[in-house]
N, C-alpha and C positions, 0 to 999 in steps of 0.2 A: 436661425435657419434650421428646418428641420430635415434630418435624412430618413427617408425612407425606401426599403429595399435595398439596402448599399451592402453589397458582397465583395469582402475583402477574398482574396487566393494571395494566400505566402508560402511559397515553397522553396525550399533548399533544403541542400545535402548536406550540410552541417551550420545549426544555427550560430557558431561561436563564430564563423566567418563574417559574420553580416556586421552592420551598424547597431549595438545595443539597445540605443534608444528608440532606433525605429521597430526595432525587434520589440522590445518591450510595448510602446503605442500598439501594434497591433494587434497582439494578443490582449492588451487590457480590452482592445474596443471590440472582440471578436466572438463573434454569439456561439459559433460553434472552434472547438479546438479538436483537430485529430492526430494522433501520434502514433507514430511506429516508430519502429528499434532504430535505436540511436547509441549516439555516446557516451560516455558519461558527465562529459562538460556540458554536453545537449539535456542530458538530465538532469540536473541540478538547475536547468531556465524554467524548464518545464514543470517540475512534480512542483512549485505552489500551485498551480492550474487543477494539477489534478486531486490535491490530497481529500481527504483521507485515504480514499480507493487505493491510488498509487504510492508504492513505497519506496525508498532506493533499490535498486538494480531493476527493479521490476520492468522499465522499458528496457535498459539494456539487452536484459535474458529472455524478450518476447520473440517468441515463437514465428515462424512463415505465415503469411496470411493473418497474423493476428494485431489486434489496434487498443491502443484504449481513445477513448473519447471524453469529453467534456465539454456539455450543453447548455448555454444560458440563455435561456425565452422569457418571458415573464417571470417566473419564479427561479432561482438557480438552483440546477441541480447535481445529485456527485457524479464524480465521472465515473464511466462504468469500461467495461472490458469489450470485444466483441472478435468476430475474426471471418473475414471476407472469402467468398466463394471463388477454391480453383478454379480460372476458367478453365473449359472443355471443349478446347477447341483442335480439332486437326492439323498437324502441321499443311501449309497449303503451299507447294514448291510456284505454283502460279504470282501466288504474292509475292513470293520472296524476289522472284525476279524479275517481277515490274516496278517494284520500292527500288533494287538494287539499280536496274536499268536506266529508270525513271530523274535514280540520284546522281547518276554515272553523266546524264545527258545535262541535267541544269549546274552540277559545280565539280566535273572532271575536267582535266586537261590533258591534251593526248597526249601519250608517252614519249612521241618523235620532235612535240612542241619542249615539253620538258626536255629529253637529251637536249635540244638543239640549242635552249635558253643555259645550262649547266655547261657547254663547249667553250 
């Protein structure tokens, strides 16, 4: 069976927390790897992915806004550095409180239900 276009997303906050193994399958089968700063137990999964480029501490010590990557398409190649654009966006008091509003109405409970369930 052949896969084609198959887009893995693996995300977490710290790779030591996950299942090894499944951690490990994925990055072998993963055409693109992207990394920000991390740990250093996170580090030591990572930098075979990335070497020579990356060295130790080098994700630890990355910078705001900055990534290193590693690319596999047809031919592999080293991973390189990059670093992602501030967004420039205005704060928008509008938004903020139709998210706030919006979250309040699908999973708040009203404060008088609460005392009344705590009596």
């Amino acid at each position: 069976m052949r896969l084609n276009h198959t887009a893995q997303l693996y995300s977490s906050l710290y790779i030591k927390n996950e299942n090894k193994d499944i951690v490990k399958i994925i990055a072998g089968d993963a055409a693109t790897i992207l990394y920000l700063k991390a740990n250093p137990e996170d580090e030591d999964f990572i930098l075979p992915y990335m070497k020579p480029k990356v060295e130790k501490s080098d994700t630890v010590n990355l910078s705001l806004y900055h990534f290193y990557m590693e690319v596999t398409g047809d031919e592999a190649e080293g991973a390189f550095s990059g670093q992602t654009i501030q967004p420039n966006i205005a704060p928008d008091d509008n938004i903020k409180n139709s998210v706030l509003s919006n979250s309040r109405k699908k999973y708040a409970t009203a404060k008088s239900a609460v005392e009344e369930r705590i009596k």
